[in-house]
KOLDOSE-685186 format. One record per residue (C-alpha): residue in one letter; y, z, x. Coordinates in pm, whole numbers, padded with zeros to 5 digits, always signed. Each point is the difference from the previous one (the first is absolute). Layout:
N
aYZX...
***
This chain:
826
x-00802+05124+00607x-00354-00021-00188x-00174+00141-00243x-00339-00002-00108x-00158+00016-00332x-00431+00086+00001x-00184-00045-00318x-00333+00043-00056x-00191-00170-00298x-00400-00041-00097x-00112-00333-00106x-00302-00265-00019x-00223+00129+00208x+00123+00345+00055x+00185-00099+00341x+00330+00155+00101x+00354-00191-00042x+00260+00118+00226x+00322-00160-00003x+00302+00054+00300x+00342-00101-00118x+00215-00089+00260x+00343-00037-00033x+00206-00151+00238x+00368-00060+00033x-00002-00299+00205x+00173-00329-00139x-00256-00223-00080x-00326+00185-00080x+00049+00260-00260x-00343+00246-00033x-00365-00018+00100x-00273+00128-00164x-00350+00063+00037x-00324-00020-00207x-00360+00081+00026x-00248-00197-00191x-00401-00008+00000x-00153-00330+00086x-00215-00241-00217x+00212+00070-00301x+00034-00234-00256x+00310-00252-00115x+00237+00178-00135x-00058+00357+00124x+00288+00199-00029x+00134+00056+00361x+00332+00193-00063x+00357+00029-00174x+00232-00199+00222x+00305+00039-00188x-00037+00395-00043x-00074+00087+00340x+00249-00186+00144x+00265+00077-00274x+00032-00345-00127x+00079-00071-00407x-00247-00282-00107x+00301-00178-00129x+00126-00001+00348x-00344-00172+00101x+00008-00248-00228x+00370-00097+00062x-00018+00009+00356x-00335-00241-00033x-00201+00205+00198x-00302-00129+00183x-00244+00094+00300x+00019-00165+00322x-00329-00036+00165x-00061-00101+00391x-00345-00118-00059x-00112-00268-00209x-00217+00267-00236x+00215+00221-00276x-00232+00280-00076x+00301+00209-00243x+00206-00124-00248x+00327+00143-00156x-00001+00035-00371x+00389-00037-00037x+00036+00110-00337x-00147+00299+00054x+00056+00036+00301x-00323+00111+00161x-00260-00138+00296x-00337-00121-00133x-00303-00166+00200x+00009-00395+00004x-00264-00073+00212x-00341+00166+00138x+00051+00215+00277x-00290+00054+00251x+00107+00225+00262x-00256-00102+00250x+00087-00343-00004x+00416+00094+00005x-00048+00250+00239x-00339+00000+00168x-00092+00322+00186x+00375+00046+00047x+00122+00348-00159x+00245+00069-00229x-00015-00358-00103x+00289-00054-00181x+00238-00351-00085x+00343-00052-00066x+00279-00216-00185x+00301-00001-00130x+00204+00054-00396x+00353-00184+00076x+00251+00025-00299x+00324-00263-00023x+00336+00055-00112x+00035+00224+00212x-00301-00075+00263x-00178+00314+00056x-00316+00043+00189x-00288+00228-00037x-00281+00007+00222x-00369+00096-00176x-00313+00162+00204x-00295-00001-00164x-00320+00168+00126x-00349-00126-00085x-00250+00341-00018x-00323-00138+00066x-00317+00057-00236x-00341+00020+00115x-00066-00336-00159x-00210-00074+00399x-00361+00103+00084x-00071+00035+00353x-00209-00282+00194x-00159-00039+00314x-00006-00372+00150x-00374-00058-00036x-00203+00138-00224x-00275+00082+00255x+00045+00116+00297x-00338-00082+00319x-00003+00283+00295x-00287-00073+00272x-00055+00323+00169x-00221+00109+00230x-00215+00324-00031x+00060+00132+00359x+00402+00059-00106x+00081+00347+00032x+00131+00243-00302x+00370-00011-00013x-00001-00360+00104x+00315-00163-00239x-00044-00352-00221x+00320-00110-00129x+00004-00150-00353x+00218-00283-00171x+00262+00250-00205x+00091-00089-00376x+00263-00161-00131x+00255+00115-00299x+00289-00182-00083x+00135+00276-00176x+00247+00302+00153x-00016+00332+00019x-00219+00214-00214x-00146-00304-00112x-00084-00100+00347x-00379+00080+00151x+00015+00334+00040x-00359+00059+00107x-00351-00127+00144x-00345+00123-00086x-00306-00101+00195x-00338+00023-00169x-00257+00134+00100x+00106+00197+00258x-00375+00052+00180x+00098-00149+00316x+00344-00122+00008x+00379+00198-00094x+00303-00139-00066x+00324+00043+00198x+00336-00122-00143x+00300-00019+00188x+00347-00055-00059x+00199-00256+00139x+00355-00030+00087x+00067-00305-00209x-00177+00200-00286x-00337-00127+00030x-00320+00179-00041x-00233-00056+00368x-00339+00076-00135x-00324+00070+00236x-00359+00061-00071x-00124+00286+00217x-00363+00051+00079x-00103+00336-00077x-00363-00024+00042x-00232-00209+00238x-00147-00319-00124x-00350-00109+00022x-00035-00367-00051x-00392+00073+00005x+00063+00215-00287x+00256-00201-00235x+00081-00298+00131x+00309-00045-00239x+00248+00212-00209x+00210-00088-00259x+00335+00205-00063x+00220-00050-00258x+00444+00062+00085x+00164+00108-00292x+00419-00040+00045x+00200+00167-00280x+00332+00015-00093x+00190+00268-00195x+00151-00168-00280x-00060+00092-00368x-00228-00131-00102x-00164-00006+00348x-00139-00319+00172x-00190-00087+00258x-00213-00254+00213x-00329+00015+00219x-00228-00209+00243x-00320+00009+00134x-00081+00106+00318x-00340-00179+00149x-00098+00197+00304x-00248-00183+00258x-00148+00214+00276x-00083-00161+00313x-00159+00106+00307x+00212+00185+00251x+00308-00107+00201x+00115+00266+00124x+00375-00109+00129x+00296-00074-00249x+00308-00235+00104x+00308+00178+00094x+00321-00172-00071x+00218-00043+00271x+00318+00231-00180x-00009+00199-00301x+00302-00146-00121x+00192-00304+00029x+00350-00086-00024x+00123-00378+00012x+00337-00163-00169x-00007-00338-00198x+00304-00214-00114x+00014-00046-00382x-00017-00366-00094x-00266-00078+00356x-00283-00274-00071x-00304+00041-00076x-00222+00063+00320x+00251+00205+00194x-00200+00205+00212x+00154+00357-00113x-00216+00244+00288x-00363-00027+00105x-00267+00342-00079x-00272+00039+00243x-00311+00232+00023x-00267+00083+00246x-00381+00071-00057x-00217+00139+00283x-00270-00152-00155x-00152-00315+00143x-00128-00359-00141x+00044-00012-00344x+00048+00361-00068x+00347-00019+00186x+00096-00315-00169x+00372+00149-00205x+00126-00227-00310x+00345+00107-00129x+00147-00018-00368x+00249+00160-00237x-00164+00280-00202x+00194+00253-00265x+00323-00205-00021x+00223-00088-00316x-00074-00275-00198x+00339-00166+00129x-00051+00120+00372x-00332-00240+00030x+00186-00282-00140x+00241+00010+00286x-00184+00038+00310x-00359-00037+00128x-00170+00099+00297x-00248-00198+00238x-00371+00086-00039x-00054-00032+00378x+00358+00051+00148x+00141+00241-00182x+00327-00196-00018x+00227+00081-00316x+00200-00310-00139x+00207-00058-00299x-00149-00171-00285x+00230+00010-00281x+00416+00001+00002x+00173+00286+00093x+00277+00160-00181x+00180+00312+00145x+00177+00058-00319x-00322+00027-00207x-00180+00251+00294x+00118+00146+00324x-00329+00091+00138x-00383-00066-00011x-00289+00264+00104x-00325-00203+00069x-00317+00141+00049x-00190-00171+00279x-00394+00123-00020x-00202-00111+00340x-00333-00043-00113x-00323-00063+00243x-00304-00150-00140x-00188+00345-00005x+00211+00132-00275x+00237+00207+00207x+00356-00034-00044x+00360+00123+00082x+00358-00052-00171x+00334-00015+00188x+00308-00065-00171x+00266-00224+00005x+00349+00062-00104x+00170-00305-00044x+00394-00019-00010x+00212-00285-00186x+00318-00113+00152x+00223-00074-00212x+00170-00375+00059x+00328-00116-00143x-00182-00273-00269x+00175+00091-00334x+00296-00186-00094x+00257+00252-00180x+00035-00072-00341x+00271-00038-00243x-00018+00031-00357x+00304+00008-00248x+00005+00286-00181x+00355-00099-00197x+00215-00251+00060x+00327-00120-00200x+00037-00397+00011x+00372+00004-00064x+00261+00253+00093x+00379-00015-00105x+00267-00074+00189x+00172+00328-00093x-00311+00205+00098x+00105+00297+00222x-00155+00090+00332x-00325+00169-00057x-00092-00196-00269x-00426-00047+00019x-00092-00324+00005x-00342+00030+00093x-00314+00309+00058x-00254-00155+00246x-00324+00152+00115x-00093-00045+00376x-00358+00092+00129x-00235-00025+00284x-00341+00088+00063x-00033+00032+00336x+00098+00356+00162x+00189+00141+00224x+00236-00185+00160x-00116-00295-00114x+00011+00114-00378x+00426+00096+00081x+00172-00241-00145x+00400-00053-00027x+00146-00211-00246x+00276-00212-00022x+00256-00321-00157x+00263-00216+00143x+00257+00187+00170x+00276-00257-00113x-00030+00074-00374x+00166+00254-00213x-00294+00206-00081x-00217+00269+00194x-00330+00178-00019x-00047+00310-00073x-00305+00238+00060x-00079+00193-00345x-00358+00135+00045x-00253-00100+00258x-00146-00330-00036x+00304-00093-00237x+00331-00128+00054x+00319-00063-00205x+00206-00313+00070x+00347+00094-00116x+00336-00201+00023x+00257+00085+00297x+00260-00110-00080x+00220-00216-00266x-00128-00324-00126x+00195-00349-00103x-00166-00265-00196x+00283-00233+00113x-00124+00054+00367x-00313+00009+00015x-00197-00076-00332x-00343+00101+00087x-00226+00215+00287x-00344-00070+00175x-00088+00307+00145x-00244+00001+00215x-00218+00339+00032x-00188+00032+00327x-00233+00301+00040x-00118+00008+00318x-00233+00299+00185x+00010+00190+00299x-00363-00214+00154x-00069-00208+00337x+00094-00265-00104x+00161+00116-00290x-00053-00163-00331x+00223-00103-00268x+00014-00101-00341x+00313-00152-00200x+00090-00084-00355x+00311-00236-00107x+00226+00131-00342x+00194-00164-00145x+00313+00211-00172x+00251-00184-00191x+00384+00140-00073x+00066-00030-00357x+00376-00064-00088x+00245+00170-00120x+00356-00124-00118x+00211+00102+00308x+00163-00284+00094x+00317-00150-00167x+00021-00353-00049x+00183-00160+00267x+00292-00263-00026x-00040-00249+00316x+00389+00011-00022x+00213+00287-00093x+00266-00294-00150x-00027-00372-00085x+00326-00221-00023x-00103-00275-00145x+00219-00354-00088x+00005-00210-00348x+00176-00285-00040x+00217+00054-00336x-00108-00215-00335x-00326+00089+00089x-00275-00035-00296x-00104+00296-00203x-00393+00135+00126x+00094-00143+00368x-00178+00195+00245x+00247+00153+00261x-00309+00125+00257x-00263+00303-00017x+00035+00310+00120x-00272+00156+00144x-00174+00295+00083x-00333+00185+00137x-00166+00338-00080x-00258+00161+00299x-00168+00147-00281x-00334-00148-00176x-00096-00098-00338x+00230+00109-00271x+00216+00217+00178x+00086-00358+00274x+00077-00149-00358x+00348-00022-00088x+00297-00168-00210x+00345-00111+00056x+00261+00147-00258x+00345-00093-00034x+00236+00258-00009x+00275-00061-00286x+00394+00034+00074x+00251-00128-00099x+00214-00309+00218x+00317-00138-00182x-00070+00101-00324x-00317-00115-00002x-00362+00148+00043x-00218-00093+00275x-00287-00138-00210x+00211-00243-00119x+00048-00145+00345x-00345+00007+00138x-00298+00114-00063x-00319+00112+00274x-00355-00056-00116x-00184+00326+00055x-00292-00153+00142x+00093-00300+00210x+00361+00166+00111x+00165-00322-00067x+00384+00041-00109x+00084-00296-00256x+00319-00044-00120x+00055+00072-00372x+00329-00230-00041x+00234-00241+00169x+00230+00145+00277x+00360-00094+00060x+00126+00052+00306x+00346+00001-00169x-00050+00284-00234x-00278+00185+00233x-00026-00055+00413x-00245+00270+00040x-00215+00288-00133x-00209+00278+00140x-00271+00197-00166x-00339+00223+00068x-00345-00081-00052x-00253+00254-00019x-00364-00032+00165x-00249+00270-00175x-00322+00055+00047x-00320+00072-00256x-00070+00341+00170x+00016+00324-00142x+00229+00118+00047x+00181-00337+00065x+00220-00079+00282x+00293-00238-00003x+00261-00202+00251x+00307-00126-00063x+00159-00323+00186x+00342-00087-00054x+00023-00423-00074x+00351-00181+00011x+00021-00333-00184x+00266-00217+00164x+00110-00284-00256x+00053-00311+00212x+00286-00236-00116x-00065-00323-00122x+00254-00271-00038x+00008+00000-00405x+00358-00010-00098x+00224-00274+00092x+00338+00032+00145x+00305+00075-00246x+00315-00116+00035x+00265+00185-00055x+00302-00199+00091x+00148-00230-00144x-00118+00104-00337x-00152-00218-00225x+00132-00042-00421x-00091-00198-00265x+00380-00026-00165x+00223-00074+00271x-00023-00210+00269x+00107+00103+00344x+00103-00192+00302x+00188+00106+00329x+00309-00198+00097x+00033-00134+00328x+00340-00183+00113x-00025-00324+00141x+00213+00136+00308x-00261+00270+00150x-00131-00011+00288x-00404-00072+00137x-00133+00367-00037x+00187+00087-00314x-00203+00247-00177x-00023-00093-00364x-00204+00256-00137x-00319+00227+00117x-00346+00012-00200x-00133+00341-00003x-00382+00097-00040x-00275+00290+00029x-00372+00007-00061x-00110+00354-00109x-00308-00089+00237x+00004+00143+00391x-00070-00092+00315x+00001-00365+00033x-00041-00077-00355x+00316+00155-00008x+00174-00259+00277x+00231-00246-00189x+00051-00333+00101x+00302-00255-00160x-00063-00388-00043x+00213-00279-00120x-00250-00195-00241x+00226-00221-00205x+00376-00065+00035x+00231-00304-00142x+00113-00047+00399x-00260+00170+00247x+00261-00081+00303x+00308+00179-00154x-00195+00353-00005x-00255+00214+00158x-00180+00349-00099x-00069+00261+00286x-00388+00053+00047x+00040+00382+00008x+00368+00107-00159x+00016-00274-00282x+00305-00088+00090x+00157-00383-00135x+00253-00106+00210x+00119-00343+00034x-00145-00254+00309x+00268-00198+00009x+00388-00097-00117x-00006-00055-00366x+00172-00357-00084x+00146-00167-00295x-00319-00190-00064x-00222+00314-00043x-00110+00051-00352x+00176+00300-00213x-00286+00103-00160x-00229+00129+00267x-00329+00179-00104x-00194+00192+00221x-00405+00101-00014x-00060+00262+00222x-00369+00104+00078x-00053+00409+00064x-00327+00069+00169x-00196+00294+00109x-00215+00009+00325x-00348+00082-00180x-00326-00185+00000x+00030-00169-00225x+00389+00038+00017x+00209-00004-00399x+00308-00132-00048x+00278-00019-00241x+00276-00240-00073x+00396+00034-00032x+00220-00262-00120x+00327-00011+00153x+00284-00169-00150x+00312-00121+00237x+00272-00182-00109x+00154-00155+00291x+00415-00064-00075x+00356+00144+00058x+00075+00063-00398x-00206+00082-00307x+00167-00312-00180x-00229-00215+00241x-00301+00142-00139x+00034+00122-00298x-00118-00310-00218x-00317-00002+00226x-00096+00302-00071x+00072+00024-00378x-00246-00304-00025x-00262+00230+00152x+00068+00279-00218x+00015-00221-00272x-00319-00196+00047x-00142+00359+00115x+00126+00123-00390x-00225-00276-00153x-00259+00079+00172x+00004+00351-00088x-00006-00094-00316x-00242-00224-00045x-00251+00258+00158x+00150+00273-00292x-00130-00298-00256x-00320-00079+00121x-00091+00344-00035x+00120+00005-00325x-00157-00278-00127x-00358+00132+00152x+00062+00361-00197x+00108-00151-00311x-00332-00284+00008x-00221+00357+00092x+00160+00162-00278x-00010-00299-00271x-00401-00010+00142x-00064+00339-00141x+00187+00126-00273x-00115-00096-00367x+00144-00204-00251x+00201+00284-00095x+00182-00007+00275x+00046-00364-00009x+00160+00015-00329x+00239+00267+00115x+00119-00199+00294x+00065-00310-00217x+00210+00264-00306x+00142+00152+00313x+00167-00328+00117x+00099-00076-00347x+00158+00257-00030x+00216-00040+00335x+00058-00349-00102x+00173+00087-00382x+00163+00256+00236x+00185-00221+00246x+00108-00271-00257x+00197+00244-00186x+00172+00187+00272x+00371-00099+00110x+00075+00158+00340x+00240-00143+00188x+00020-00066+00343x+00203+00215+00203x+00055-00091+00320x+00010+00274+00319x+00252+00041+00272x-00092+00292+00215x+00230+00172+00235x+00068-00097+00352x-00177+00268+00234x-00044+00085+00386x-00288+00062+00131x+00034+00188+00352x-00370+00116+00051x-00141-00144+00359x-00335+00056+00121x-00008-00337+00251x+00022-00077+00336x+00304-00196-00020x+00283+00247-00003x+00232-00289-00232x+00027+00050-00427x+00210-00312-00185x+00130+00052-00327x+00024-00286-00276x-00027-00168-00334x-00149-00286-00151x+00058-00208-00320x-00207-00244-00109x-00070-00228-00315x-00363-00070-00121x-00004-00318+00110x+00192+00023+00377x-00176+00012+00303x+00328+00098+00201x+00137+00424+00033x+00394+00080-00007x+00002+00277+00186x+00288+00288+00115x-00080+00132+00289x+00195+00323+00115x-00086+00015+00365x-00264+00135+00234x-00221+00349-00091x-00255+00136+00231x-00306-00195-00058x-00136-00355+00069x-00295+00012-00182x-00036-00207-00366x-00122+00131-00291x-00051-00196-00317x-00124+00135-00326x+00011-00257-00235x-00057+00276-00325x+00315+00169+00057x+00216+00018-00259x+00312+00123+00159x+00244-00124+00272x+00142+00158+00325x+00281+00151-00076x+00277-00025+00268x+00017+00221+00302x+00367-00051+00061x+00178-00023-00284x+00129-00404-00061x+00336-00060-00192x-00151-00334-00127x-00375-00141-00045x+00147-00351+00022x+00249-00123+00183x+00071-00252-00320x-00029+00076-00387x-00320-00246-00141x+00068-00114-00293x-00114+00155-00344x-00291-00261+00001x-00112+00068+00363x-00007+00337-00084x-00203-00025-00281x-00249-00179+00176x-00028+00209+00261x-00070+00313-00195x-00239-00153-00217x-00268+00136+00272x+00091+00239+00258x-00238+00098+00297x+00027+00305+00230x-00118-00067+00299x+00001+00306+00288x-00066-00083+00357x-00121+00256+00132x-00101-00049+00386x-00328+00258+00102x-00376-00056+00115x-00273-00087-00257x-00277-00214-00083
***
């Protein structure tokens, strides 16, 4: 669909302004338009409204930055943005633009960005008569003789305008006209063939010479025109012209041959003789341009090229050959001389538009680039067919002729394939063809559509337990495809809760680096392992996040030492397991039990016999902690036995703990039970002595600090206790508790025994009642008791003999309870 617009306007000189709006509805190239404008005019001439007859708002001009595109290295118009019109930059002389070549006219090109759009601008230069016409010499010498007949023809030298038209030479005028006429021709290649014609008989006897004067006008306003002077010589008779071979002569020429290529060769005959007959040749009423390029042989008549040859500036050449003899007479042929046309213009390529960066999310058809292809030479060899590189995602479209639109084909991704060098090769349809190429360079610009990417989905990761707080577990990382701030990302850490607790007090990620440190010390007691996310987002907007998943395994160290749990150690009673002197080797006197909260092999417990009073009466399993006996216990073994026994985990290093085992080796508690109230006697003082020492140090820290006020309150305070205890009178009441049983057993030894002691403050020896035989074997002494064992079975008597009042008296003066108890302990 098109439609045209014509407007007609006077301005400057009073020369019309047409203007043809085309409007296209092809992709790339939007309208055309059309403008006449009178040459010669001076900077700034107004040359038309761009903007209004092509429908454009001048804001949309300025916004889209819009500019002219020349293929020349001269700019003759200029675009006044801001208002949005055409004005004259440069001089414009048609005749050096154009020549003799009609219309003579030049393009170029208004592109507008954001969106591209493309207008194309013709602009026709109407020529002035600003030429006068002028003949190549300004005299002109004819020699002829007086026996010529009337009618007889003398070509002249035609004038030259460079102007078109009506301003071309429209005319000739000989003067005088007493002997001679003038005959003007046209010429197929628009040239004027002028001839002299004589009309009436010359007498050289009579007037040896004439003078005539050409006159060649053009009809311009205001008109112009050019003569020369004819200087006519009349000779004595020779009464036979030359002839030329043909009246016409056709020969072909490549453009672009070297000088001196013989083109065709003229020839003429004379039937005169000697010197009469003699024929010269040369070139006579030719364009200025025509002589330039070839000449002719004075005696041959041959025809070379003298100047370079360009089939796109002219097609043909019409010479006039004039055979001249040396009595005056002459005769013209002419020679019509062809230009082939040769494949020796490169196409051309200029960049009309062109986008250095696309986007990755850019869809198919997206313009990335308006080119301009051209080539001077014609026909086939001026086809040309354009192309890029087949294995890229773009193509090339045709918009307009000469112009083509490289558009994208398909989707692009930064992450494959960052940038494109597309080659554009224009190549035309000559033998051998010729072709041109230019190299662009399109870069993908990013955009944020790739997540950040995890090189594993989950970690597990080990840490040995009583690890220091900030130790760095390992780093995570990641990679983004993308570029620049949307490949930049950070690690979060995503808060729940595990036992109780929140995450961030266990670890913490850095959200640069990635590296997980631990916030606190782990214990693989209270916590074997945790799991939690971590999040990887990017900088992009919007921004794009992955999660991995990262399990911390606590790894068990061997930090707590075994605890034993059998036989049980106290601090106020003593405990020892009875063996009879009558087992046998193997007997199993008692079993030490222990665990290690650790696992694995810090867990593994192993039993040692460190210290013992006889190392060859007993032995400790490695792996049970069992103590049996080695060997048959005799009369001479010790009592008393005491036992060290070693506990000791498998870990590097290994811990240990100790167990004291007391045995008292015999076949009654009388047998042993002064040994071991000396222990638990000497064991009494030294409990108390300890309680003392500590005493004395608090009492010396307190006496250090206080004031004298205090120190004067301690010394009324024992004063006072001292008036107290001189006037009391308490008596002294002495204690006999009730006899008791005691039936509780907890011990290995299935056997309990039953008894009471008296004793006076100063005997050594026990009187003791024994009932008979309970259910335990194991002794238990507890020297602070203050009651005694009261009878199991019921006695009739305590003694078997009354004491005597005295005896009695003594022996209640102090009374001890002593309970035997027989169970494990320390």
């Amino acid at each position: 669909m098109m439609a045209r617009l014509w407007i007609t306007d006077i301005r400057g000189r009073g020369q019309a302004l047409f203007v043809i709006l085309c409007l296209f509805t092809r992709s790339s190239v939007t309208g055309q338009a059309r403008y006449s404008v009178a040459e010669e005019q001076g900077e700034g001439s107004f040359v038309g409204n761009i903007a209004r007859d092509l429908g454009l708002d001048v804001v949309r001009l300025v916004s889209g930055k819009a500019r002219i595109i020349t293929k020349g290295s001269r700019q003759y118009v200029d675009l006044n943005r801001d208002k949005g019109t055409l004005v004259i930059k440069e001089r414009i002389d048609r005749e050096e633009l154009c020549g003799k070549t009609t219309p003579c006219s030049f393009s170029f090109e208004v592109i507008l960005e954001n969106p591209i759009q493309l207008y194309r601008v013709t602009v026709e230069v109407i020529d002035i008569n600003d030429n006068s016409p002028s003949f190549p010499k300004d005299e002109i010498t004819l020699n002829i003789a007086e026996s010529v007949a009337s009618t007889t023809r003398f070509s002249l030298e035609s004038a030259y305008d460079p102007d078109v038209g009506i301003n071309d030479i429209q005319k000739y005028i000989l003067k005088p006209v007493d002997h001679f006429k003038l005959e003007v021709q046209s010429q197929s290649d628009g040239g004027k063939f002028i001839e002299m014609v004589l009309q009436n008989p010359l007498d050289r006897e009579k007037e040896e010479t004439h003078t005539l004067v050409l006159i060649a006008s053009d009809g311009g306003e205001p008109h112009r025109s050019g003569t020369v002077r004819i200087h006519i010589t009349v000779l004595d008779a020779n009464d036979n012209a030359p002839v030329c071979s043909q009246p016409v002569y056709k020969a072909e020429v490549k453009e672009n041959s070297p000088e001196g290529t013989v083109v065709t060769t003229v020839s003429s005959n004379d039937a005169d003789k000697g010197v009469n007959g003699d024929v010269t040749f040369s070139i006579a009423h030719v364009t200025r341009e025509a002589k330039q390029l070839f000449e002719v042989n004075v005696k041959t008549g041959e025809i070379k090229v003298s100047g370079k040859l360009d089939f796109e500036k002219s097609k043909t050449y019409q010479l006039n050959v004039k055979a001249s003899d040396h009595g005056g007479y002459s005769d013209t042929c002419k020679v019509i001389i062809q230009i082939i046309d040769e494949n020796d213009n490169v196409p051309t390529i200029q960049m009309m538009s062109f986008s250095y960066s696309i986007s990755e999310d850019s869809p198919p058809g997206t313009t990335i680039a308006v080119i301009n292809v051209d080539d001077e030479d014609s026909d086939g060899n001026g086809i040309v067919k354009c192309s890029i590189n087949a294995d890229m995602p773009f193509k090339i479209e045709s918009s307009l002729t000469g112009y083509y639109t490289i558009v994208t084909d398909n989707f692009l991704d930064r992450e494959t394939i960052p940038e494109y060098n597309i080659t554009i090769t224009v190549s035309d349809q000559g033998s051998p063809p010729l072709t041109s190429r230019k190299h662009i360079n399109v870069k993908v610009s990013d955009v944020n559509d790739n997540l950040p990417t995890f090189y594993q989905s989950e970690y597990i990761k080990t840490v040995p337990e009583n690890n220091s707080p900030g130790f760095s577990v390992f780093t995570l990382s990641a990679s983004d495809a993308d570029w620049g701030q949307n490949a930049r990302f950070s690690y979060f850490l995503e808060e729940k809760m595990i036992n109780g607790a929140a995450v961030s007090s266990l670890v913490s990620v850095n959200s640069e680096s990635g590296v997980i440190h631990a916030v606190r010390s782990f214990d693989y007691e209270q916590l074997k392992w945790f799991e939690f996310n971590v999040t990887a987002r990017d900088a992009g907007s919007p921004p794009l996040s992955s999660v991995a998943i990262v399990r911390i395994v606590v790894q068990d160290q061997n930090d707590n030492p075994p605890q034993v749990l059998y036989p049980v150690q106290t601090g106020g009673s003593l405990v020892a397991e009875m063996v009879p002197r009558s087992v046998d080797v193997g007997y199993l006197v008692t079993k030490v039990v222990a665990v290690d909260v650790d696992s694995g092999q810090n867990a593994w417990l192993s039993y040692k016999l460190q210290k013992a009073t006889d190392r060859a009466l007993f032995e400790v399993g490695l792996q049970n902690g069992e103590i049996r006996t080695i060997r048959q216990v005799t009369d001479k073994d010790a009592v008393k036995q005491r036992l060290t026994v070693i506990v000791e985990d498998n870990g590097q290093p290994s811990r240990s703990a100790t167990v004291i085992v007391n045995v008292a080796v015999a076949d009654s508690f009388p047998e042993v039970l002064s040994e071991f109230i000396d222990f638990t006697q000497d064991k009494e003082y030294n409990d108390n002595l300890t309680f003392y020492l500590v005493l004395a140090l608090a009492v010396v820290s307190f006496l250090f600090i206080t004031s004298l006020v205090v120190i004067i309150s301690v010394k009324i305070y024992r004063w006072r206790q001292s008036r107290v205890m001189y006037h009391s009178n308490l008596p002294v009441i002495p204690y006999y508790p009730p006899r008791y049983s005691d039936t509780l057993g907890t011990g290995t030894l299935q056997h309990v025994y039953n008894y009471e002691v008296c004793r006076t403050t100063d005997s050594r020896r026990s009187d003791c009642k024994f009932n008979g035989a309970g259910s335990q074997n194991v002794l238990i002494m507890d020297p602070s008791s203050t009651g005694t064992m009261q009878r199991i079975q019921s006695e009739k008597s305590i003694l078997d003999e009354p004491d005597s009042p005295q005896e009695v008296r003594k022996n209640t003066q102090h009374v001890y309870s002593l309970r035997y108890f027989f169970s494990e302990f320390d």
